[in-house]
Structure formats: C-alpha cells, structure tokens
N, C-alpha and C positions, 0 to 999 in steps of 0.2 A: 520146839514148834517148827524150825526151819527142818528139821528132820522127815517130820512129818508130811509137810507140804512135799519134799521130795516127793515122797515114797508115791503120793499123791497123784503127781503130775507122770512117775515113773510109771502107772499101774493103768493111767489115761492113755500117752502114748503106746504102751505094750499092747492095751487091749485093741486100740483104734488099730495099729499096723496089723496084726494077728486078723483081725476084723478085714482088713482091708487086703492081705494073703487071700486071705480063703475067699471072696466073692472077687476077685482076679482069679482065681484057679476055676470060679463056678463058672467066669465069662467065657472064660478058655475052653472050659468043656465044651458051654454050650454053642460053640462051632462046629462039632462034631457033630453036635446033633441038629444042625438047623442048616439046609442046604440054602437058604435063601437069600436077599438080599441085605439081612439082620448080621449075617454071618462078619463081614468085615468091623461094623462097628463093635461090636459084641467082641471080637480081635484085637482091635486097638485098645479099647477100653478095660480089657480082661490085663493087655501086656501091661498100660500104662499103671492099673491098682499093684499090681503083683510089682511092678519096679518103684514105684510108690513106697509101698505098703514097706516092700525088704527094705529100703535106705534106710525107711523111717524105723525101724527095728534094728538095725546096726546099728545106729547113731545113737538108739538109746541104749542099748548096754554097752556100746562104748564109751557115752557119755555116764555112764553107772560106776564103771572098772575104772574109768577115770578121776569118778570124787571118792571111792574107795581106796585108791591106791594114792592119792592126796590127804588123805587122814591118816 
C-alpha cells in the first residue's frame, strides 16, 4: 500500500509541474504576441510557473532516484 500511495503522489506532482511548464511557456509566448499593457504581467507570471513548475519536477525525480536507490 505505501508503494502505491508513492506512485500516487509521484504521478500528481509529475503531472502538476508538466502542467505548470507548459502554461509558463504559453505565458511566455503570449508576450510576443500582445504588445500591450498585458505584456509584463503575462512575463512575470509566464517566468515565475516555468521556474515553478521546473524545481517542482527536479525535486520529484530526484526525490524518486532517491527512494530507488534506497531500496
């Protein structure tokens, strides 16, 4: 059961960060396309998911390889 749960919580954060890459990279874009006053927050918010998003993905498959290579 505690295996389980892992894979569990493994497959939440994987997807959340993955999730949370790619609508930072969508924010990002959408500077390029919107000259307007939109453009800075849509920048910050785009950098801060995508550095977000990456940590939270390192941390889990480094916390993965960590209890793999612990057994």
């Amino acid at each position: 059961m505690k295996w389980l749960w892992f894979w569990f919580v493994f497959g939440v954060f994987f997807t959340l960060s993955i999730i949370m890459v790619v609508f930072g990279i969508l924010f990002i874009r959408d500077v390029y396309y919107s000259r307007g006053e939109v453009a800075f927050g849509s920048l910050v918010i785009g950098v801060i998911l995508l550095l977000a998003g990456g940590g939270l993905l390192s941390s889990t498959v480094a916390e993965t390889v960590r209890k793999f290579l612990k057994k």
